[in-house]
ZATIRO-567369 format. One line per 4 residues: their letters; for each residue x, y, z of C-alpha. Coordinates in Angstrom, 3 decimals. Layout:
a> X:Y:Z  ...
% end
This chain:
xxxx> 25.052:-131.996:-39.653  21.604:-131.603:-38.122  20.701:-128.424:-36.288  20.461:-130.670:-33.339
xxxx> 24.313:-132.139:-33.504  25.136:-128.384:-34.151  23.733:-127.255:-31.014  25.097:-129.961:-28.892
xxxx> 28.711:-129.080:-30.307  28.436:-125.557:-30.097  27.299:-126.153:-26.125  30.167:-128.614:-25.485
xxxx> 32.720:-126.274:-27.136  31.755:-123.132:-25.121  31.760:-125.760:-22.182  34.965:-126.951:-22.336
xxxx> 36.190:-123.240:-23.228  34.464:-121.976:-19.795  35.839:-125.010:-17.541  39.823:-124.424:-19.250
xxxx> 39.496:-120.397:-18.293  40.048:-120.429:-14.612  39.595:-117.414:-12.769  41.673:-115.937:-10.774
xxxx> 40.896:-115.453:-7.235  40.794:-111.381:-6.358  42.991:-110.406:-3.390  41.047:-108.939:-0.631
xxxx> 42.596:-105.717:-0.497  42.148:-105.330:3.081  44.379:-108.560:3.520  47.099:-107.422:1.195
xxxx> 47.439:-104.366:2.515  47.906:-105.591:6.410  49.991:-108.456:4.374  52.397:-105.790:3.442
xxxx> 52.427:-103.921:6.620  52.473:-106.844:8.907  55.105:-109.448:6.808  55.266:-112.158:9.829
xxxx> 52.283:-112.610:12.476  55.114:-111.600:14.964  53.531:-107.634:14.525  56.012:-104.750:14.835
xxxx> 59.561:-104.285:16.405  59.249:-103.266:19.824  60.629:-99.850:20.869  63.329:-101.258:23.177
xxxx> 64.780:-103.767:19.906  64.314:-100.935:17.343  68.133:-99.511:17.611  69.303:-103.253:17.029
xxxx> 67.111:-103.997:14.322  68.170:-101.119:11.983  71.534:-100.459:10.190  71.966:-97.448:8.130
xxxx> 74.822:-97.237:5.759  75.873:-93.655:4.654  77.220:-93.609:0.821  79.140:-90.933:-0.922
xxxx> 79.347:-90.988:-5.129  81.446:-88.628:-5.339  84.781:-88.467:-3.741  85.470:-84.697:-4.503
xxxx> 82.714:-82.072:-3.856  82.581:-78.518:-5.846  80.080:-76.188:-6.915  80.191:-77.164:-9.907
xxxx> 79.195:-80.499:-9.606  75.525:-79.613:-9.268  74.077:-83.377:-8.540  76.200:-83.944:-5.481
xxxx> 75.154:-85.885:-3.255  75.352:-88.324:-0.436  72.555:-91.777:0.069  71.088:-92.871:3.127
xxxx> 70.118:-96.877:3.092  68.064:-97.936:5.810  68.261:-101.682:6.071  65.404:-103.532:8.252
xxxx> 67.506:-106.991:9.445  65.209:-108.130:12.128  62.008:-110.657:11.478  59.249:-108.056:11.815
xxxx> 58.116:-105.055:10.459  60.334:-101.986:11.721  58.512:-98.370:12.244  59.867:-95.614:14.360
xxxx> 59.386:-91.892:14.667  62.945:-90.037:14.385  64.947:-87.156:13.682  67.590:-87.637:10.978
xxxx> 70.563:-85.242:11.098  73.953:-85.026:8.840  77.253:-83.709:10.552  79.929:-82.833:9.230
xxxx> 83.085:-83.446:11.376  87.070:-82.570:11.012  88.588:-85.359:8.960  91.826:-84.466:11.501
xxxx> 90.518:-84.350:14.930  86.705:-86.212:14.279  85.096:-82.982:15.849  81.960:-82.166:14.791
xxxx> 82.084:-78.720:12.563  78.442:-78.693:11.012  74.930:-80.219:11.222  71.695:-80.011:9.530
xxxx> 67.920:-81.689:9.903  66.749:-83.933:7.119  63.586:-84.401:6.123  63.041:-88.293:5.493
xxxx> 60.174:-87.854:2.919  61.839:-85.242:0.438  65.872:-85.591:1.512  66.712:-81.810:1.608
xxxx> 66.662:-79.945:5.048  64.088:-80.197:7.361  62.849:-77.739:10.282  64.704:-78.728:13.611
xxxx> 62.849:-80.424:15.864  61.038:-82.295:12.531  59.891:-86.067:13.102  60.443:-88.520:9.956
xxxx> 58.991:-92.124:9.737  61.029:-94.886:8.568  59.124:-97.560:8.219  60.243:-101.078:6.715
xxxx> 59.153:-104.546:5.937  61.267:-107.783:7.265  64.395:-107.313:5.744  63.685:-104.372:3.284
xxxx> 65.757:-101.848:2.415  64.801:-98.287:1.758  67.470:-95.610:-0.125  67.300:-91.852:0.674
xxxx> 68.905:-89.913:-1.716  70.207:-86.481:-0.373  71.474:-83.351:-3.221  74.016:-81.094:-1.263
xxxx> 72.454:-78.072:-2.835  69.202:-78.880:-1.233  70.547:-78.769:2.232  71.118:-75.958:4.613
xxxx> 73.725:-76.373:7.252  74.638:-74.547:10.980  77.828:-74.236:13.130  77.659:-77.068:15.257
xxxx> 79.346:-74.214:18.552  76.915:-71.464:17.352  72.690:-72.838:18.394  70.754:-71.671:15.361
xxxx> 68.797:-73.026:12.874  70.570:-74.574:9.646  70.463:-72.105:7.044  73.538:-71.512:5.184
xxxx> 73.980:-73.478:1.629  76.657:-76.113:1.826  78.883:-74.842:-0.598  78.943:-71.565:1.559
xxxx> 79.690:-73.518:5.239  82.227:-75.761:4.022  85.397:-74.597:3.051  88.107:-76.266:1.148
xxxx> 89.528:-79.373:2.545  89.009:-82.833:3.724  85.896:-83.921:5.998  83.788:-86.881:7.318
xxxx> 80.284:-87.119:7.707  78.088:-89.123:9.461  74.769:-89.759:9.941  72.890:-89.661:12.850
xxxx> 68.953:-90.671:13.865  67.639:-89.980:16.869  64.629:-92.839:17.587  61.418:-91.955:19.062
xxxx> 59.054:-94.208:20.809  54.815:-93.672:20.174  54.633:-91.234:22.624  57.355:-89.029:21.581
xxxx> 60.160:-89.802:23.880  63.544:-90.570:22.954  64.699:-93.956:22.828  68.250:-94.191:21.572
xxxx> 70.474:-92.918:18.592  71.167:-95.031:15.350  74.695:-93.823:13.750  75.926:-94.298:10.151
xxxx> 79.211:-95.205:8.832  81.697:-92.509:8.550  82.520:-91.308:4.491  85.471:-89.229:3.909
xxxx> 84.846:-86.138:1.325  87.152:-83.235:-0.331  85.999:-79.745:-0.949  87.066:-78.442:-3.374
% end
């Protein structure tokens, strides 16, 4: 093989290797970002649809509460089931009500970010692609709780407010638009719990 032949191969070779290696195109990060924020080109919910385009589902692991059970706790799924992207300003709150006359007994703020009581008065995002779901997982021990008859701030551990017996809880968001005002309330399902 002549030097020349050699040299013509070895060009051809690390042709044909260059043309089979395709490169991928790099995202523009700017795009990918807004194409994550902005799923359909039909924007954001409006304020006035948000209430119907949310459903929140309250779930409860464990059927019988104690002290002892030190990873109690209740989850919050948010489910987005409209076509656009869903973002609202709100203020999440747990009650606890009388599993025998549905009368609300306690209530406490939650903090959307961290899932553990929240200052009243404390504004949460949700915010939610087209048809995403987002899970909110809230410990009992990290939540401080009020009389709902007595106006004070939540600060008495669960375990402490809650006696023994059967309850219901429910979930409760109050929606705000941009500017701060309130728009409407989204409610949870009910779940039934023992103290014990």
């Amino acid at each position: 093989m002549t030097k020349y032949t050699f040299i013509t191969v070895l060009i051809s070779i690390l042709f044909i290797s260059s043309c089979s290696q395709q490169k991928s195109p790099q995202p523009d990060i700017q795009t990918a970002s807004n194409d994550l924020r902005y799923p359909t080109p039909d924007g954001e919910v409006p304020d006035d649809e948000i209430l119907s385009s949310i459903r929140i589902d309250l779930i409860n692991d464990y059927p019988a509460w104690n002290p002892d059970i030190q990873d109690a706790s209740v989850r919050i799924v948010f489910h987005n089931t409209s076509r656009r992207h869903l973002a609202t300003q709100s203020k999440a709150l747990l009650y606890i009500y009388d599993a025998q006359k549905d009368i609300p007994l306690y209530w406490t703020v939650i903090d959307l970010a961290f899932g553990k009581t929240a200052t009243p008065g404390t504004l949460g995002v949700v915010s939610l692609p087209v048809g995403a779901t987002k899970e909110l997982s809230v410990p009992l021990l990290d939540t401080k709780w009020a009389d709902v008859s007595i106006k004070t701030i939540p600060s008495i551990p669960f375990y402490q407010i809650v006696t023994e017996g059967k309850y219901l809880m429910r979930f409760e968001m109050e929606l705000y638009d941009k500017d701060d005002k309130p728009i409407d309330t989204a409610l949870s399902n009910f779940i039934e719990f023992v103290r014990n």
